[in-house]
Every structure is written in C-alpha cells, then in structure tokens.
C-alpha positions in Angstrom: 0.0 0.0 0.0 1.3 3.4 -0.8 0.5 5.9 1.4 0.5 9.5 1.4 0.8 11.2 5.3 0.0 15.1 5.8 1.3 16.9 9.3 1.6 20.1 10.0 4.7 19.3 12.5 7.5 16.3 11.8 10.9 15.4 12.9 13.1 17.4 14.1 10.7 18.6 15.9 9.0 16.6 18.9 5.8 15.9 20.1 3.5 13.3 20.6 2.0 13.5 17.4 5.8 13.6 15.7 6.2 10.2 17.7 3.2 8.8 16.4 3.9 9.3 13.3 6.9 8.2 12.9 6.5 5.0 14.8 3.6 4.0 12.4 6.0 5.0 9.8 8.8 2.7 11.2 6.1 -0.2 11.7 4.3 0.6 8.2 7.9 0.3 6.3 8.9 -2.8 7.9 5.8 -4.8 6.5 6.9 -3.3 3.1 4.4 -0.8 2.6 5.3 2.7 1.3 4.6 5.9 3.2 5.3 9.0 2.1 5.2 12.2 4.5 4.4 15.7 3.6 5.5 18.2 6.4 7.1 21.6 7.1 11.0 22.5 6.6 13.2 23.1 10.1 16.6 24.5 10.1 19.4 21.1 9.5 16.6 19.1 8.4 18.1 15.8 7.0 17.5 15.2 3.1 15.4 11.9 2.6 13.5 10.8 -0.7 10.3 9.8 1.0 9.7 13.2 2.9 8.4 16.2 1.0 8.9 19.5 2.8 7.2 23.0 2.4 9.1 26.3 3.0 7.9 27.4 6.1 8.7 30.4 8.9 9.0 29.9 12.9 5.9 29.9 15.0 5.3 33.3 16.7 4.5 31.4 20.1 6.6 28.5 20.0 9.8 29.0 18.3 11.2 26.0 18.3 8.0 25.2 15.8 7.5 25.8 12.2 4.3 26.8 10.2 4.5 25.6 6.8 3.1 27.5 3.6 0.7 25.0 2.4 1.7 25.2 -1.1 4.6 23.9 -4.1 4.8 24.3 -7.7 5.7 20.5 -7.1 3.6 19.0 -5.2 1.1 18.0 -7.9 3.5 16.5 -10.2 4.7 14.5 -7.2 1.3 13.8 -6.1 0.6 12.3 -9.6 4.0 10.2 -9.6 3.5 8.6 -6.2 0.1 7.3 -7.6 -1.6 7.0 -3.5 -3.6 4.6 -2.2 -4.5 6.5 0.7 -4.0 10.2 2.3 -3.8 10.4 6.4 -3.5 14.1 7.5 -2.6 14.5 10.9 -4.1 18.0 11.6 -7.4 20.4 10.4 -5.2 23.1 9.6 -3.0 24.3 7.0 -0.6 20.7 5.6 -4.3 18.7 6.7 -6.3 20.8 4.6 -3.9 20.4 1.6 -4.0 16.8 2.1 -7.5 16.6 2.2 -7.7 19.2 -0.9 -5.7 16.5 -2.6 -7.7 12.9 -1.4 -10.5 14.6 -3.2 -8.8 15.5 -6.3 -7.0 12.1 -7.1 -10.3 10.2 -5.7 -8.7 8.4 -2.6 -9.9 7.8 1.0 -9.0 10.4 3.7 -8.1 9.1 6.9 -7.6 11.8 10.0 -6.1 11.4 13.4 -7.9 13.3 16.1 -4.4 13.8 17.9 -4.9 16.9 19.8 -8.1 18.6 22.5 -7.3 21.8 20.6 -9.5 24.1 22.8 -6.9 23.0 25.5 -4.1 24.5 23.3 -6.1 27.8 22.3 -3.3 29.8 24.7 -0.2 29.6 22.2 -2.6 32.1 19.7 -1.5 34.8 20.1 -4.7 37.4 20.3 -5.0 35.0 23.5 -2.3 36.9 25.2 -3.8 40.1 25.4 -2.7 42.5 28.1 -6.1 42.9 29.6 -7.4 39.7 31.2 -10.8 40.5 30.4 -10.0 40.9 26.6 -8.0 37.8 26.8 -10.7 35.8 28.7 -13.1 36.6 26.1 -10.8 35.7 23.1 -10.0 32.3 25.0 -13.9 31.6 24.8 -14.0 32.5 21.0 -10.9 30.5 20.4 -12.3 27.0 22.3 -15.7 27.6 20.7 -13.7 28.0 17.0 -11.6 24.9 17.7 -14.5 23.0 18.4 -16.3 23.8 14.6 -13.0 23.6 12.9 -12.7 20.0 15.0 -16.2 19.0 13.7 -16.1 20.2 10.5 -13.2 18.6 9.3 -13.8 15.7 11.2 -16.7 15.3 9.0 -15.2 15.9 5.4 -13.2 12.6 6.0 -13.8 8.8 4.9 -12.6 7.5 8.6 -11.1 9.4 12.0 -8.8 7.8 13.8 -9.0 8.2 18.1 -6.5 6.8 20.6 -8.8 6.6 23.1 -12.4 6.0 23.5 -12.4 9.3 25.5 -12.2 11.0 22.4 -14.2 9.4 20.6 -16.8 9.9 23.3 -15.8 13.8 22.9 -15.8 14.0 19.0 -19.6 12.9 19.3 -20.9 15.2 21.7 -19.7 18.1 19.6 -21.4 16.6 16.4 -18.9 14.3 14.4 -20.8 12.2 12.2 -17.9 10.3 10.3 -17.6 6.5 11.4 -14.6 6.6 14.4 -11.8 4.0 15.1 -9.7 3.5 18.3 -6.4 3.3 17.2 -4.1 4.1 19.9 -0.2 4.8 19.0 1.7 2.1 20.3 5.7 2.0 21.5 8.3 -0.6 20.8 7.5 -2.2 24.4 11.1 -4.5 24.3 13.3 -1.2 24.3 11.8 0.5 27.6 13.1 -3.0 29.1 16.5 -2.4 28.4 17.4 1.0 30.1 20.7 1.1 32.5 19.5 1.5 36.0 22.3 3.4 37.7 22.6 5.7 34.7 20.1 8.3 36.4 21.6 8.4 40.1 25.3 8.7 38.6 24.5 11.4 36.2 22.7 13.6 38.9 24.2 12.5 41.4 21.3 11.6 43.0 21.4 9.6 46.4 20.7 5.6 46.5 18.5 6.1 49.4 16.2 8.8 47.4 13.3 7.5 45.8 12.3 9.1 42.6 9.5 10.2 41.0 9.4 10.9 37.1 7.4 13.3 34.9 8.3 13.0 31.0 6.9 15.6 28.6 7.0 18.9 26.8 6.9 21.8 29.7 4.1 24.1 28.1 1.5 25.3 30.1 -1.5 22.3 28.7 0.5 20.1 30.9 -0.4 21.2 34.3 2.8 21.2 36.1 2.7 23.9 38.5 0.1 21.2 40.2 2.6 18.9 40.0 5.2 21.0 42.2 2.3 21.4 44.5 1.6 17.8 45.1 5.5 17.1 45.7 5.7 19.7 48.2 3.2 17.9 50.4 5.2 14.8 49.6 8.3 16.3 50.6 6.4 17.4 53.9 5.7 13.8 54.9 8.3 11.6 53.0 12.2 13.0 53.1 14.2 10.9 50.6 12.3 11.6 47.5 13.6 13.4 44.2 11.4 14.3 41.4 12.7 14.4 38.3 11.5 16.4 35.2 12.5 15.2 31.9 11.8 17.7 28.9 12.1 20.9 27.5 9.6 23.7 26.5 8.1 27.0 26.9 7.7 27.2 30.8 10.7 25.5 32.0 11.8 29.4 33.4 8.6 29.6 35.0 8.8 25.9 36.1 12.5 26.5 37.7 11.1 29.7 39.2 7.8 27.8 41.3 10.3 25.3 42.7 12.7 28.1 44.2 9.2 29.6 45.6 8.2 26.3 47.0 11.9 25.8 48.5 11.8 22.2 46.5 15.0 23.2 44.3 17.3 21.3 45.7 14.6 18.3 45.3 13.6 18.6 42.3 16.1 17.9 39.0 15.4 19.3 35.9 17.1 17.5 32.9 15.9 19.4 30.1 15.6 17.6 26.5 17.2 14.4 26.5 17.9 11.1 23.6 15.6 8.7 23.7 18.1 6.4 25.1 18.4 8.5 28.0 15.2 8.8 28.6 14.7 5.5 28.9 17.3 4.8 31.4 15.5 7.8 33.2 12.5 5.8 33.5 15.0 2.6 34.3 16.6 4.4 37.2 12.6 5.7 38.6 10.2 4.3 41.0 7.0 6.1 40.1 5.8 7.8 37.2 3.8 10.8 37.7 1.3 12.8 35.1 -0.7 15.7 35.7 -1.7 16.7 32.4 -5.6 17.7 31.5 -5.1 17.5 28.0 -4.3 14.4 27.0 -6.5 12.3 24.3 -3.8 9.1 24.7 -0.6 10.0 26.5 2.5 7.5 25.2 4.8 8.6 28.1 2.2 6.7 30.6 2.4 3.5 28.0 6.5 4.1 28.0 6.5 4.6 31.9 4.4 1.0 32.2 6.1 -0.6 30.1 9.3 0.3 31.9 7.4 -1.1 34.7 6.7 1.6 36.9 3.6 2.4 38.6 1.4 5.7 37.4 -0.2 8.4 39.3 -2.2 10.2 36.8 -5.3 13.1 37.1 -8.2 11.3 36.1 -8.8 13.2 32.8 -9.4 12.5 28.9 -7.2 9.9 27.5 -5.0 9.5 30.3 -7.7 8.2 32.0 -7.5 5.3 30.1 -4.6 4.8 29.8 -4.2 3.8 33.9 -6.4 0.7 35.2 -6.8 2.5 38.8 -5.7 0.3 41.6 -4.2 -2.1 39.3 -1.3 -0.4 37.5 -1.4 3.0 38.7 -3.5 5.5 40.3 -5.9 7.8 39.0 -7.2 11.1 41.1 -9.0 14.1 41.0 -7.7 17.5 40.6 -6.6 17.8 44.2 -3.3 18.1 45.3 -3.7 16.3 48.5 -5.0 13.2 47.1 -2.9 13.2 44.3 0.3 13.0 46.8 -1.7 10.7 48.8 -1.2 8.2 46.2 2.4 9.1 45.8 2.7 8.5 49.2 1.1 5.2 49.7 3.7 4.1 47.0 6.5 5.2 48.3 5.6 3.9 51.8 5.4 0.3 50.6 8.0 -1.6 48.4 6.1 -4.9 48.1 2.7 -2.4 46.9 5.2 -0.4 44.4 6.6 -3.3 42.8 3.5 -5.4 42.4 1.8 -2.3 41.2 5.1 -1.6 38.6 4.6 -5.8 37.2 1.4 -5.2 36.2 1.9 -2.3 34.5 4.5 -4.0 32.3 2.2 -6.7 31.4 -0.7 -4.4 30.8 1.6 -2.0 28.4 2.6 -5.4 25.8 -1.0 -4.8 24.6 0.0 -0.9 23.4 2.8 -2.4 21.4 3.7 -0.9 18.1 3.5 -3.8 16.0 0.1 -4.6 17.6 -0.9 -1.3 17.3 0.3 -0.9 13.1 -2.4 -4.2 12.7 -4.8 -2.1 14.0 -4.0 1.0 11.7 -3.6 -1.8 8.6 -7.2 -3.2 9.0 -8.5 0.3 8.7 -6.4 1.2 6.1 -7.5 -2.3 4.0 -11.5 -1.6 4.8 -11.2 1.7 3.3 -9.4 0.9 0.0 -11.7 -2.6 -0.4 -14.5 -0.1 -0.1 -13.7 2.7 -2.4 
C-alpha cells in the first residue's frame, strides 16, 4: 500500500503526534508498505526521498515550531507520480487541509487522526495573550468555541477518523462528528523501555541511593499542568524526606517551572534534565520508582504506556485519554484535581516496596497490549477496509 501522510509538525521537531507518526512509519515500512510524508522544513533538516517539505517560517509562540506554507509548484506533479492509495493528514489546519484538498482531487480515501483537545491548546494564539485579562478571557472563549467547529467540521469531510482513546471518541460525538470513528491508539516498541541502564540516572545527577524518585516525562508548556505537579511534591516532601522528582523535557515554561520550585523551597529536590535522547530517557525511566502525570489535555498520553512498560507504577489526574490509559488500583493511580489526594497516592507508593513493585509488574504486562506492532495491525485493517470499499 502506498500511502501519502499530511502533518503540520514532523521530525526534528517533537511531540506526541511527531512520535506517532513516525513510529507508524517505522512499523508501516517494515511490513513493506510505502509511506510517504508531507511536512514543514526546520533548520538542519536531513535530506530523505520519501519526505516532501514545504518552505515554512518559525511559529510566533513557539519557536522552536514551524508553520508551513501549504503550497509547491511541485507538489502535484509528485502527487501524480507517487500514484496513493491512501491520504492520512494528521491536523485540520493548514498541511491537513492540503492533504485533504488532494484525497479529493485524485479520488482516494482520507483518513484523520484526532491527535490533539485543541481548545486545551487555544493559549499559544497569540490574540490570546492580550494584556487585559478580560479581553484575553473573552478571546480564550471564541478560540475553544472556534476549535470545536474547525474540530467537527473537518472531522466530517473525512472517509474515517482515527481516536486513541475511547475518550475522544466519546468527545468528538458530543460536539457533532458524524464520520464512522476507530480507536487506534499509538503504540511503542515495548522491548526497548526493558533495556534501560539503572544506575545511569543516580550517577548522572548524582542523585542519592537512598532517594526514591518520582518521574514526569513531557513537553513543559503550560497544557501540561505542572505547577500542580510542584504542589503535590511539596506535600510529599512534607511527609516523605528521601524523595527526588525528576523532570525530563524541555519547552516553553521550563523558566517559570524553575522559578515555582525556588518559591516552594523544592529546588534542591527537584532535578530538571531538560531535553534528552531517547536512550536517556529510557534509562531515566529505568533508574525511577513512580511515574507521575498531571496533564488535563491528554487524548492518549504515550509517556504513561512508555512509563508502564518500563514497569513503573502511574499516578495520573483522572482526565481525557489519560484516563484510560491507567487501570486505577491495578497499574497505577488515578485522582481528582486535588493536590492532597494526588500526593496521597504518591505516598502510599512510596511507603510500601512490596505495593510499588507489584503495582510496577502489572503495568508492564498491561503495556505489551500498546505495542507498536500490535498497534500498526490495528491502523492496517483500517487502512485495507477503506481501500476494499472505495
């Protein structure tokens, strides 16, 4: 199968969608199907014959992002040439649209991924950041009202929409989407978060053999909660003394981050790590004893799979796709917004070895079931219903 993907942000940029994409990719390859991807230019981008790139200019609120200009005196020649059995666009904006544009135009099925709650992303706009709160509050409302239509409305122009979780697909119905829904979560390469070095983590931070650690992994932008985080670890810090939280990413509010955990005296507990390799990250999560999450925004959430599969235990905010992605009082925990019941959990964790671990086995086991290769089967049969259809 030859198939034709549309995103609006690719490697060497990261994300969760990037990650998805690219694993698919990897997966879809190795069967010996052909996937082609159409996504924006970055700076020291590396050449490769299967990736077309728009020109494209840096993101006003996020610079390390590009926004491409959705359109190449080449692309329809190469459109023609690659002769598609399939389009998947990964977005409703600008590279989704075009890919959309061109399912239409050569008569193939359009497949979307519902990746991203957009409303919960509506603060990198930037007529959101208006200096008068009222102004901005009211621009805010507009802008999770417009995500919503421009949600549903593309949602419906499609042939099939793709959800990772059953959340989402629970969301995309209550706001009026009409085209048939799949679950398809994005799975991870299970075998490699088995294989991290343990001791890498307390000998590159120096961080004590009698500290137990807790581990958040993800972008530090504001959707991600973590300023409830810090809170929750101060009242751990209160009750339990040999604990380190470690924070492993980089991102818009990693100042701001640094800044709360001076005001909450926690800096000396608290280690952030900024972007890392993948390898390192993984031996992050090899050298952690609980993985914590308090993101809102989530529709899937891979670091939780990577974390259990790793075989650590989860605390996670009961919300969206996270939700799902913890079996509460099995693998993990999941809470309500509350800081004291969110460290509660921590600390019931932390207080009992033969709990933790038990906890940590199960998640392991329950994360082989979000394996890539697993997950690519999923993606295939969709992919083989549309064509057999059309």
């Amino acid at each position: 199968m030859r198939v034709g993907i549309f995103t609006d942000s690719y490697l060497p940029y990261t994300s969760g969608v990037v990650r998805s994409i690219q694993t698919f990719n990897e997966e879809l390859t190795k069967l010996g199907h052909d996937v082609y991807i159409f996504a924006p230019n970055y700076k020291n981008c590396s050449e490769d014959s299967k990736i077309f790139r728009f020109a494209s200019i840096p993101s006003p609120t996020n610079r390390d992002f590009t926004v491409a200009l959705p359109f190449s005196l080449k692309l329809r020649p190469t459109i023609k040439q690659l002769n598609l059995d399939l389009i998947h666009v990964h977005s409703p904006f600008l590279l989704g649209r075009l890919g959309a544009r061109y399912a239409r135009k050569i008569n193939v099925p359009l497949v979307f991924t519902y990746h991203t709650l957009y409303e919960h992303y509506v603060h990198y706009m930037p007529f959101t950041k208006s200096g008068s709160k009222d102004i901005a509050q009211i621009a805010q409302s507009f802008s999770k009202d417009l995500a919503q239509k421009v949600s549903r409305d593309f949602c419906n122009l499609c042939d099939l929409v793709i959800v990772p979780t059953g959340v989402v697909a629970d969301y995309l119905q209550e706001i009026g989407v009409k085209t048939v829904l799949k679950k398809v979560p994005t799975g991870i390469k299970t075998a490699e978060y088995k294989k991290g070095e343990q001791e890498w983590l307390r000998k590159e931070y120096k961080i004590s053999p009698d500290d137990k650690i807790l581990i958040f992994v993800g972008r530090l932008g504001q959707e991600k909660n973590i300023p409830f985080m810090l809170e929750s670890f101060r009242v751990v810090k209160n009750r339990v003394n040999n604990v380190v939280l470690l924070i492993v990413g980089g991102g818009p509010e990693e100042a701001e981050l640094k800044k709360i955990a001076v005001d909450l005296d926690l800096e000396d507990s608290i280690v952030f790590t900024g972007t890392l390799s993948p390898q390192d990250v993984i031996n992050c999560y090899a050298g952690s004893n609980i993985f914590v999450f308090s993101s809102l925004s989530e529709t899937q959430g891979i670091v939780i799979t990577e974390a259990k599969a790793a075989g650590l235990p989860v605390v996670a905010i009961r919300a969206n796709g996270a939700a799902e992605m913890v079996e509460d009082g099995v693998d993990g925990y999941l809470t309500t917004p509350s800081t004291e019941e969110f460290a509660e959990r921590i600390i019931s964790l932390l207080n009992n070895d033969e709990h933790r671990s038990r906890m940590g086995k199960n998640a392991e086991r329950n994360a082989a079931a979000l394996d890539s290769v697993n997950c690519t089967t999923m993606l295939l049969n969709c992919y083989h219903g549309l064509k057999e259809a059309k």
